[in-house]
KOLGU-4560 file (N, C-alpha, C; in nm, 3 decimals, padded with zeros to 5 digits):
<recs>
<n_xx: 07.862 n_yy: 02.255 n_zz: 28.407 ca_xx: 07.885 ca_yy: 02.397 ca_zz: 28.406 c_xx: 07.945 c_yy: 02.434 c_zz: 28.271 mol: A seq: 1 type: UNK>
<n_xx: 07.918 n_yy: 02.512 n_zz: 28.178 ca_xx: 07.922 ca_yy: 02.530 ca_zz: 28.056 c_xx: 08.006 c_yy: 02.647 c_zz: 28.075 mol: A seq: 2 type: UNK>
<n_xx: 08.073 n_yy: 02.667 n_zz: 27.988 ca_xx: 08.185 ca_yy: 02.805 ca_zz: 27.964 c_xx: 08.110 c_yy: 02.953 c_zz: 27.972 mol: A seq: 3 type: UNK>
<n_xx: 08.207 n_yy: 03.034 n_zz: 27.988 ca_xx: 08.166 ca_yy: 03.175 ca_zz: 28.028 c_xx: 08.192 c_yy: 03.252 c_zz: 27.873 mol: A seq: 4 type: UNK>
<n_xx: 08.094 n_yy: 03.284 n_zz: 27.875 ca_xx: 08.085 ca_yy: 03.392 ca_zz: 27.745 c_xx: 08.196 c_yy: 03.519 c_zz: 27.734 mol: A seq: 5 type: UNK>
<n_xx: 08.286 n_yy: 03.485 n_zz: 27.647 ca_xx: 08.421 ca_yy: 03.615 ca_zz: 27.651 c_xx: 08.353 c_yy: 03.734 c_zz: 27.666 mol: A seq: 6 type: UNK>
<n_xx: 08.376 n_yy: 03.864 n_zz: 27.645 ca_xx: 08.345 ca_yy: 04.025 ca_zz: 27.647 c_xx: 08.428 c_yy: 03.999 c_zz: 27.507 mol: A seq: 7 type: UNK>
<n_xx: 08.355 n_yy: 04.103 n_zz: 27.453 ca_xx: 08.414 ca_yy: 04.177 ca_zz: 27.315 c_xx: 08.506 c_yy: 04.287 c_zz: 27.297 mol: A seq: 8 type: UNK>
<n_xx: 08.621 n_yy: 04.304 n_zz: 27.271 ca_xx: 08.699 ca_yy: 04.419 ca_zz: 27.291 c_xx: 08.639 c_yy: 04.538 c_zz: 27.246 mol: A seq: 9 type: UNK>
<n_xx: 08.692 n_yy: 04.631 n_zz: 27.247 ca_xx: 08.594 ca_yy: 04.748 ca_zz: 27.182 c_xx: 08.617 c_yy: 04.794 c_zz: 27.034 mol: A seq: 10 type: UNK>
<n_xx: 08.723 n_yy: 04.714 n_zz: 26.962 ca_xx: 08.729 ca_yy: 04.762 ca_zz: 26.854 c_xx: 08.626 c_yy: 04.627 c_zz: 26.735 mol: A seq: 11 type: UNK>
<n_xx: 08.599 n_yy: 04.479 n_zz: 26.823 ca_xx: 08.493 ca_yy: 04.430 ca_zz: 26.815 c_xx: 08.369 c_yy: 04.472 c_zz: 26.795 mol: A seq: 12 type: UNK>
<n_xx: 08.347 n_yy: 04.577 n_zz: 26.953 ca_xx: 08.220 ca_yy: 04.648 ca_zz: 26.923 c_xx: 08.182 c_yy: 04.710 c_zz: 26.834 mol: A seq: 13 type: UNK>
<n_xx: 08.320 n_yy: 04.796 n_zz: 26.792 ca_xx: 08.248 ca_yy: 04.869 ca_zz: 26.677 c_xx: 08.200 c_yy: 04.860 c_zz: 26.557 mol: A seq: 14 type: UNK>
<n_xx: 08.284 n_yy: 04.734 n_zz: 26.527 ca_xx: 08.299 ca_yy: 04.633 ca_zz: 26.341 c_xx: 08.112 c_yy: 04.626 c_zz: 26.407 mol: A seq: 15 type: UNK>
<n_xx: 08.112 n_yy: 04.559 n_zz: 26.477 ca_xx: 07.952 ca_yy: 04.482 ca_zz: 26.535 c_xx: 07.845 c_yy: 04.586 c_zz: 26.503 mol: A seq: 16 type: UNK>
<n_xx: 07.890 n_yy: 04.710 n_zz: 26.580 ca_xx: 07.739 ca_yy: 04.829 ca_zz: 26.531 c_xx: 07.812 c_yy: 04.874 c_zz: 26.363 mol: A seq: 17 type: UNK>
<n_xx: 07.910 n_yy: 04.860 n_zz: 26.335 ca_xx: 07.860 ca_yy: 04.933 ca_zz: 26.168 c_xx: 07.853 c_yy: 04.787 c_zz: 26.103 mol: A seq: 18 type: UNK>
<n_xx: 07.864 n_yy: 04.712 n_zz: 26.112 ca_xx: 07.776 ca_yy: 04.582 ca_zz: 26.027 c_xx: 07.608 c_yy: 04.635 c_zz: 26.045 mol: A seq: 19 type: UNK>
<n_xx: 07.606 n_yy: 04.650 n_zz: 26.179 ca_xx: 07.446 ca_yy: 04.649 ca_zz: 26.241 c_xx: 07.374 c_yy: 04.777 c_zz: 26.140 mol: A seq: 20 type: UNK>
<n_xx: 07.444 n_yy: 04.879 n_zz: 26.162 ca_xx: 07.442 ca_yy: 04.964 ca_zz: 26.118 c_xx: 07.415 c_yy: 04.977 c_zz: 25.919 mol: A seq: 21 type: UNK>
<n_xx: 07.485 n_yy: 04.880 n_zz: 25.851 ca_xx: 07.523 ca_yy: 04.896 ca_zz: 25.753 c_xx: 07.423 c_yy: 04.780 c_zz: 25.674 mol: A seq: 22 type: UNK>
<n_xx: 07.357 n_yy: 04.638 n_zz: 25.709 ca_xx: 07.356 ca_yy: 04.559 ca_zz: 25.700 c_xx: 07.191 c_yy: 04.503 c_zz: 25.758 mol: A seq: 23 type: UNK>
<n_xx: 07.080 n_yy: 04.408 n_zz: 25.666 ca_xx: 06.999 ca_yy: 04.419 ca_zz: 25.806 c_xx: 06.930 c_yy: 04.252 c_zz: 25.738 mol: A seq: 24 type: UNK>
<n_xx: 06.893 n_yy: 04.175 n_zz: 25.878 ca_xx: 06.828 ca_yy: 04.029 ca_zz: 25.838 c_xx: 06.733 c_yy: 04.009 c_zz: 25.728 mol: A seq: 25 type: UNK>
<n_xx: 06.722 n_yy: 03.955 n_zz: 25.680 ca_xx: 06.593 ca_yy: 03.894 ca_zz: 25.645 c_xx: 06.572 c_yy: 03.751 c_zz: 25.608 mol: A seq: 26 type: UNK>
<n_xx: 06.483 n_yy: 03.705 n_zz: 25.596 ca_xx: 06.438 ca_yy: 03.583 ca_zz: 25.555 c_xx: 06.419 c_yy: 03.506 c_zz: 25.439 mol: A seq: 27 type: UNK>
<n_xx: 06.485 n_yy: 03.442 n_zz: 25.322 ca_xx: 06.442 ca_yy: 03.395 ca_zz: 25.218 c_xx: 06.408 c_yy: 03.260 c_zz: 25.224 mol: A seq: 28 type: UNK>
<n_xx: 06.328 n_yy: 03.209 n_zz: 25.171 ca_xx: 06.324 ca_yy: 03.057 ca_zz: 25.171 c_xx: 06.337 c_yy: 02.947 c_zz: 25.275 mol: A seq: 29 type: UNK>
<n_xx: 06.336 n_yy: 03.025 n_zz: 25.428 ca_xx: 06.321 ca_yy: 03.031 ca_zz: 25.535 c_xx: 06.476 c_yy: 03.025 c_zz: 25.604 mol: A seq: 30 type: UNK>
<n_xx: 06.589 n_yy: 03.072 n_zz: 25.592 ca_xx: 06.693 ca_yy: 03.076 ca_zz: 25.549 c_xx: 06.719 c_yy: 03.239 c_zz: 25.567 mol: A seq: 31 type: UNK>
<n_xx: 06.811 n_yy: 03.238 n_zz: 25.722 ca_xx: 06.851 ca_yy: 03.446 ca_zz: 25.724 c_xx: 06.957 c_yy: 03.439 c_zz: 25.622 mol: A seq: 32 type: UNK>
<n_xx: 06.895 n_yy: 03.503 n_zz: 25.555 ca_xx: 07.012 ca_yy: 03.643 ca_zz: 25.485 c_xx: 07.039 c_yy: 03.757 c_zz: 25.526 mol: A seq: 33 type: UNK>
<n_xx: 07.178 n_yy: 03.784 n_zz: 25.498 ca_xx: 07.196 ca_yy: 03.928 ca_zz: 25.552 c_xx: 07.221 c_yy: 04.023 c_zz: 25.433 mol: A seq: 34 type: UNK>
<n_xx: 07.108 n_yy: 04.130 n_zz: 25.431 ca_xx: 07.135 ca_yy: 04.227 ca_zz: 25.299 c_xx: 07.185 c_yy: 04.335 c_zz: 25.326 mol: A seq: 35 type: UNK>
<n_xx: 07.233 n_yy: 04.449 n_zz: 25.280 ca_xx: 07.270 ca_yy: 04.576 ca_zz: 25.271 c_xx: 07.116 c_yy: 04.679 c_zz: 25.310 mol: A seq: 36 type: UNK>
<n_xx: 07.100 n_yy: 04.764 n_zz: 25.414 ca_xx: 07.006 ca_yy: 04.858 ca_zz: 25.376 c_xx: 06.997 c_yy: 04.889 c_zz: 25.305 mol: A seq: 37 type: UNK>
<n_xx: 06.866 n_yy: 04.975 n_zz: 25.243 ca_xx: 06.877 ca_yy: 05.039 ca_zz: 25.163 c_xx: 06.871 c_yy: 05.230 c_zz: 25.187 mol: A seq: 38 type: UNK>
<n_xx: 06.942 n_yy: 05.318 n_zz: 25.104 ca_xx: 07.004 ca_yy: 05.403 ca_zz: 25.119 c_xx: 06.834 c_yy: 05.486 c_zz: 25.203 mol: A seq: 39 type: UNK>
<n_xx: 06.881 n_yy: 05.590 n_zz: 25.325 ca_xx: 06.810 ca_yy: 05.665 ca_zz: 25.316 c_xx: 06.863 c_yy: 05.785 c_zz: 25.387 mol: A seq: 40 type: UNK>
<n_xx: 06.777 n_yy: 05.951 n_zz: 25.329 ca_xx: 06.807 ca_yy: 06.014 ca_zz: 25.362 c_xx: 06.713 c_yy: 06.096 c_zz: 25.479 mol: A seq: 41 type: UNK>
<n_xx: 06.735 n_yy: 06.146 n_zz: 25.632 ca_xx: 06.704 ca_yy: 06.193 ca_zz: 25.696 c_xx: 06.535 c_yy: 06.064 c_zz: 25.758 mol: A seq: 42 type: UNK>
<n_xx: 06.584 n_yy: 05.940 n_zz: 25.724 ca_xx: 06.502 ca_yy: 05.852 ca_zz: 25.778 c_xx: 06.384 c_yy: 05.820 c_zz: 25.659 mol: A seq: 43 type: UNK>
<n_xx: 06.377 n_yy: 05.900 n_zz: 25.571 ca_xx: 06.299 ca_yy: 05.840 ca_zz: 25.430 c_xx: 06.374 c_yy: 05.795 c_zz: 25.314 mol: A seq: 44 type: UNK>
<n_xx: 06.272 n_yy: 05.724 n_zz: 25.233 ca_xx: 06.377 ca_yy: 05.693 ca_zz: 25.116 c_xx: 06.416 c_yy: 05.765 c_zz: 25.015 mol: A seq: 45 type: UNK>
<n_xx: 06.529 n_yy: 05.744 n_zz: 24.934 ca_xx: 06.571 ca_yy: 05.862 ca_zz: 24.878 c_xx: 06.481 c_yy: 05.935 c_zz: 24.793 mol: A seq: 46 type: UNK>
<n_xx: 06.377 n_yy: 05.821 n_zz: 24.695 ca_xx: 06.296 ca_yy: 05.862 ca_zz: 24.604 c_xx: 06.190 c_yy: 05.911 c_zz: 24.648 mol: A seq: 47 type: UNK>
<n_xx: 06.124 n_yy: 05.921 n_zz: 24.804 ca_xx: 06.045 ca_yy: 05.950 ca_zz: 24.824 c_xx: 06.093 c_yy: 06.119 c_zz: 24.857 mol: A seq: 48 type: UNK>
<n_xx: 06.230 n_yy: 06.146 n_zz: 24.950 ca_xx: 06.285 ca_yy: 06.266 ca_zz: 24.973 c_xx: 06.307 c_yy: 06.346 c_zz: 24.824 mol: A seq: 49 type: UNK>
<n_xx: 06.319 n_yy: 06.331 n_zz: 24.765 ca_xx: 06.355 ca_yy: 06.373 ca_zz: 24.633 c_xx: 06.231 c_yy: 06.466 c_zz: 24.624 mol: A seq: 50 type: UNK>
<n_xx: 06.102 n_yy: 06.353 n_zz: 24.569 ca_xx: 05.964 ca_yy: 06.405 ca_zz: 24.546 c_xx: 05.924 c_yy: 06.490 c_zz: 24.650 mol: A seq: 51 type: UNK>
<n_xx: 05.964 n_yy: 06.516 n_zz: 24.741 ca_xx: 05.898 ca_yy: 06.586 ca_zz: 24.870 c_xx: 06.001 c_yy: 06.731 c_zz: 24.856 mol: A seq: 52 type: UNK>
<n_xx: 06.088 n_yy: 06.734 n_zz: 24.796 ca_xx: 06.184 ca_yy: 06.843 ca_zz: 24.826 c_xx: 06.251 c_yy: 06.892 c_zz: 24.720 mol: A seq: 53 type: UNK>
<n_xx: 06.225 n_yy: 06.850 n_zz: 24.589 ca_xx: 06.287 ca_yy: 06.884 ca_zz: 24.461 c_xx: 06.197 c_yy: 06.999 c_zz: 24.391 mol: A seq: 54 type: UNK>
<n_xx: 06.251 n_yy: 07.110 n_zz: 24.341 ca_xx: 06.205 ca_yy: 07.142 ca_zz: 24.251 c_xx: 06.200 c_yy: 07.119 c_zz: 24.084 mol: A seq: 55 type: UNK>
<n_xx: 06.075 n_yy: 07.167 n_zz: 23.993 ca_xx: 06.097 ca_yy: 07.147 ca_zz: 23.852 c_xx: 06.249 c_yy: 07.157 c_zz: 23.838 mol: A seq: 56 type: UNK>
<n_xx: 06.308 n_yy: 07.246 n_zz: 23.810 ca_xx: 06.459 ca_yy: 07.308 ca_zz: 23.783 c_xx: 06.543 c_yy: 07.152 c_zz: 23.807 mol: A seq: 57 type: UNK>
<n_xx: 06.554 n_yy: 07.126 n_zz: 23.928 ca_xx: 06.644 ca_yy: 07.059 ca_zz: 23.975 c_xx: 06.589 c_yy: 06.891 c_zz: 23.934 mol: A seq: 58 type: UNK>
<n_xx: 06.502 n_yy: 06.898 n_zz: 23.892 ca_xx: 06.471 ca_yy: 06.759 ca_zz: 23.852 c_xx: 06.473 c_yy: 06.748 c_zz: 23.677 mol: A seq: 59 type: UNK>
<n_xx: 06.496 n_yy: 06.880 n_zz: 23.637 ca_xx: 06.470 ca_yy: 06.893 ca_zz: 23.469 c_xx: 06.652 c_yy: 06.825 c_zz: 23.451 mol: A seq: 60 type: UNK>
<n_xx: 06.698 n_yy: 06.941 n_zz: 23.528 ca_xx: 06.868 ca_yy: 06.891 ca_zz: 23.531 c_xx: 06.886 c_yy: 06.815 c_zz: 23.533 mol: A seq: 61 type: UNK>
<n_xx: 06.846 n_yy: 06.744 n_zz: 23.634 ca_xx: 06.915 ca_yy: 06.562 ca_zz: 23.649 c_xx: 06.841 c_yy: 06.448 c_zz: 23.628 mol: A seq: 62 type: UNK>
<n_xx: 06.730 n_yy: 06.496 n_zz: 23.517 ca_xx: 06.678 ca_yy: 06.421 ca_zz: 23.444 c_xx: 06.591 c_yy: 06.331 c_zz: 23.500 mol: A seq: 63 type: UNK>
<n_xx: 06.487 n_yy: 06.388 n_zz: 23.560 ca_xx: 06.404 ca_yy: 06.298 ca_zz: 23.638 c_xx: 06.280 c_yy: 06.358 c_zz: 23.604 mol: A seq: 64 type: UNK>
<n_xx: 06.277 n_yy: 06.340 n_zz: 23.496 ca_xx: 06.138 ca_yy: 06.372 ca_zz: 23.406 c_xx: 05.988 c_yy: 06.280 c_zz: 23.463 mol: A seq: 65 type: UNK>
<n_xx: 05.981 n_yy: 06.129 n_zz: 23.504 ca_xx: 05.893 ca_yy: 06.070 ca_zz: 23.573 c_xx: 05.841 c_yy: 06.150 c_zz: 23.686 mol: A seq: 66 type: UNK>
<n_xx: 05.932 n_yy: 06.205 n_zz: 23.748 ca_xx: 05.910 ca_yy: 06.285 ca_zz: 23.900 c_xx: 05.855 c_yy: 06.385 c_zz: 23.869 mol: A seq: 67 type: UNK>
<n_xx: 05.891 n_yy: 06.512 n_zz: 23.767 ca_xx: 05.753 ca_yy: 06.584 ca_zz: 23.737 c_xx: 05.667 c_yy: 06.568 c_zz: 23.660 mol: A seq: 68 type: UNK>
<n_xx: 05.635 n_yy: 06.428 n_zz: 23.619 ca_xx: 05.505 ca_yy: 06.453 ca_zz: 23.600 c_xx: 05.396 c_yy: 06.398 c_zz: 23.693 mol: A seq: 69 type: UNK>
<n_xx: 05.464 n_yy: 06.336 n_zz: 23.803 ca_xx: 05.395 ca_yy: 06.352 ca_zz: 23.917 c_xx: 05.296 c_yy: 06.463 c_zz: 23.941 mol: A seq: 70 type: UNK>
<n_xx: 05.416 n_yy: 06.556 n_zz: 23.954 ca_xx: 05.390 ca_yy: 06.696 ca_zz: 24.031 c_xx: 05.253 c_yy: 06.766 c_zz: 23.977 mol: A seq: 71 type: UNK>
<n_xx: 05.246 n_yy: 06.750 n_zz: 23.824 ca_xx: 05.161 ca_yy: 06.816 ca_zz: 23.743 c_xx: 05.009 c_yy: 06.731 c_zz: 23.772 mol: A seq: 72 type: UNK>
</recs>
């Protein structure tokens, strides 16, 4: 008969979902690593939200000259 698995307190739980949250597997060299997500806003990525929602103006400003010449 093998031991009983503790419960996690709840301030456990929470470290647990913002790691989960913050943090996500992957595989190198067959070997998990754990990396950082990467940033996104409203479920896309930032560079893609940018291009979808920026205007000339606001991209001349902050210097994201590559991004309009997308546009053009």
């Amino acid at each position: 008969m093998g031991r009983r698995k503790r419960k996690l307190t709840p301030a456990q739980k929470a470290e647990k979902r913002r790691r989960r949250e913050e943090y996500m597997t992957i595989f190198v060299n067959g070997k998990q690593k754990r990396v950082k997500r990467p940033l996104t806003v409203e479920g896309m990525d930032i560079d893609g939200f940018i291009r979808q929602n920026a205007d000339p103006i606001w991209l001349h400003v902050n210097g994201l000259w590559e991004c309009m010449a997308d546009e053009e």
